[in-house]
VEXKOL-253201 format. One record per residue (C-alpha): x, y, z. Coordinates in steps of 0.02 Angstrom, whole numbers, padded with zeros to 5 digits, always signed. Example, Ala and Ser with C-alpha at 12.3 -4.5 7.8 and 13.67 -1.06 7.14 Angstrom:
% residues 2
+00615-00225+00390/+00684-00053+00357/
This chain:
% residues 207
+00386+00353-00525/+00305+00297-00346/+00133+00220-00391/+00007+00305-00268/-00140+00182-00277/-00095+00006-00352/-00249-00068-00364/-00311+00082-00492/-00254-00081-00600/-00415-00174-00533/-00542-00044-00472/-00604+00100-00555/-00623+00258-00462/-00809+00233-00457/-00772+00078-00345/-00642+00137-00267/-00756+00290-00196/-00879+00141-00154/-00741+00061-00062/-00692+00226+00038/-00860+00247+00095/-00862+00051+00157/-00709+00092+00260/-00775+00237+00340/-00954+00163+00394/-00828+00023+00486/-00734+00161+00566/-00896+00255+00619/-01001+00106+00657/-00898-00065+00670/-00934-00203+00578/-01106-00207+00596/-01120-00058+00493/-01030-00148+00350/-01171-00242+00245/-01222-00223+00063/-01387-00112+00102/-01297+00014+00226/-01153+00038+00076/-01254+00062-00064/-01339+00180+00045/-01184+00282+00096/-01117+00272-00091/-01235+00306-00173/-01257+00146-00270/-01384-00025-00295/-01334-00178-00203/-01334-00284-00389/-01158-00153-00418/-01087-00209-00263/-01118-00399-00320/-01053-00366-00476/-00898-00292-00417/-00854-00370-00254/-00961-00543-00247/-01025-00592-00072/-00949-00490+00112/-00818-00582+00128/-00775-00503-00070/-00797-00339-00002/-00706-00363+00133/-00563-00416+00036/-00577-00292-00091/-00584-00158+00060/-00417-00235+00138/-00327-00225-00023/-00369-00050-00062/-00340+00004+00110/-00168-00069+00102/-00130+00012-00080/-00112+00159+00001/+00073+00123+00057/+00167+00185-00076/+00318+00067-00185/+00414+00116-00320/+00449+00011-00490/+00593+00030-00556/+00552-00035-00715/+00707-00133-00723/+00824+00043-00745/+00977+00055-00613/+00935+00160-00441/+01063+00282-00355/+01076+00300-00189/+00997+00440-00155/+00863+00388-00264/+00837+00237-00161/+00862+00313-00001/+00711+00424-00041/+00576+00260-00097/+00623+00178+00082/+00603+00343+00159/+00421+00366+00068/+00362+00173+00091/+00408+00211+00284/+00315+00343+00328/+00159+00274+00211/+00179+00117+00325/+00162+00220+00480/+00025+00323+00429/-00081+00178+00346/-00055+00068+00518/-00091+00220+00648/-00240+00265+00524/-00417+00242+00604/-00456+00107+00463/-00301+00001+00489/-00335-00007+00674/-00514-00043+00662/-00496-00183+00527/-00375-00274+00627/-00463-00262+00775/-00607-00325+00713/-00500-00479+00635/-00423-00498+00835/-00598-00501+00894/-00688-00614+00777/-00561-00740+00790/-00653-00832+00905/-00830-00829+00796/-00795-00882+00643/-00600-00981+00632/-00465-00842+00582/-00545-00799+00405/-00516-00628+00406/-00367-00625+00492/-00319-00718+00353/-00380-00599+00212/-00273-00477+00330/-00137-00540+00301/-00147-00598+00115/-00231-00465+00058/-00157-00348+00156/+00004-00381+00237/+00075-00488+00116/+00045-00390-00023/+00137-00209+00058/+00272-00339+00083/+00296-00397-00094/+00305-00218-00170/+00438-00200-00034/+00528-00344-00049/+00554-00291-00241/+00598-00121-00200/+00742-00193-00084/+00782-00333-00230/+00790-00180-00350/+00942-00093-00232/+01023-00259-00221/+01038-00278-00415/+01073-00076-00424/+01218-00124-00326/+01169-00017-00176/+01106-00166-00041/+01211-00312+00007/+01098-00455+00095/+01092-00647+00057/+00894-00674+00100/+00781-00537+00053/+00639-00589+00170/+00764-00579+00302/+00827-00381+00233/+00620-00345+00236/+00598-00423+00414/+00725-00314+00468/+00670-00164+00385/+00481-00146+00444/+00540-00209+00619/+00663-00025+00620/+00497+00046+00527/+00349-00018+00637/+00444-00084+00816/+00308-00104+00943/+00196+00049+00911/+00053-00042+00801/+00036-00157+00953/+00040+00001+01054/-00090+00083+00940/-00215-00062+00961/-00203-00051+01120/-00284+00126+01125/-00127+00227+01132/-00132+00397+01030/-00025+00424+00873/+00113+00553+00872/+00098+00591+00681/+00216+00729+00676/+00371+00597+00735/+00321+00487+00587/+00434+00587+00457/+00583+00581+00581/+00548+00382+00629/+00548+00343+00451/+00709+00439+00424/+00804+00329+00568/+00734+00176+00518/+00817+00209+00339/+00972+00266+00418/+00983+00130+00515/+00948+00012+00360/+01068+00069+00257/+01200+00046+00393/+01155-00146+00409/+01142-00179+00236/+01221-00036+00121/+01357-00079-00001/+01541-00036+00048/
């Protein structure tokens, strides 16, 4: 089964509404707009929940990055052997979740607010970007690709290297592109992801 939202494990759906309505005040009003009184506000909840649940900002800011980046789809095999076609259609469904999550007004403004506050305050959340986020898409990756290799289906020697390769054919330049102010062409996402597989399995498909 493809796990929709992963971190159902660690928030209930009550915070996870809270956390929806955090994302879109920093869509609608930057981060500014992202403090404890303007959230309980939107969400209908007391600041003492959102201290309970998330600790101080830079919690909820973590907690925010993680859910956001839940939202790319990876299947668990649950140690039983994949087909191809099987795992043909999980790298297909991770790839166009990747696309849409990165071109997605909440991706874009979260890492642009990371690129500008570098300067302010160190790289912190760049950081929780990229543990929180980033490195946590490619883990649940990583083990799908792990789970073809032991299937039999994927032939690579350094799995960080297979991933590397895969979310390059995935992403290429057009995240950079995207931050940059250019539009997203959604309806090419289901045909990009398709080509990036393709391409995949042609570097790293069993004989």
């Amino acid at each position: 089964m493809i796990d929709d939202v992963d971190t159902e494990l660690h928030f209930t759906p009550r915070q996870q509404a809270v956390l929806e309505q955090a994302l879109l005040l920093l869509v609608e009003g930057g981060e500014k707009s992202v403090t404890t009184a303007g959230i309980a506000r939107a969400a209908s909840c007391s600041k003492e929940s959102l201290y309970k649940w998330f600790g101080d900002r830079d919690g909820l800011l973590s907690a925010m990055i993680a859910y956001q980046a839940s939202k790319v789809r990876t299947f668990e095999s649950a140690g039983h052997r994949l087909d191809a076609d099987e795992l043909r259609h999980h790298l297909g469904a991770f790839a166009r979740d990747l696309l849409e999550v990165l071109a997605g007004d909440v991706s874009l403004a979260l890492n642009r607010l990371a690129i500008g506050r570098v300067s302010k305050d160190g790289q912190k959340l760049g950081r929780m970007l990229l543990e929180r986020g980033r490195a946590q898409i490619d883990q649940r990756a990583r083990a799908l690709l792990e789970d073809g290799r032991r299937s039999g289906l994927l032939v690579f020697d350094n799995g960080d290297e297979a991933y590397r390769v895969f979310y390059g054919l995935i992403v290429g330049d057009s995240h950079v592109r995207l931050l940059l102010g250019e539009a997203a062409d959604r309806g090419l996402f289901q045909r990009r992801a398709e080509r990036a597989v393709e391409r995949f399995w042609t570097l790293f498909a069993a004989a």
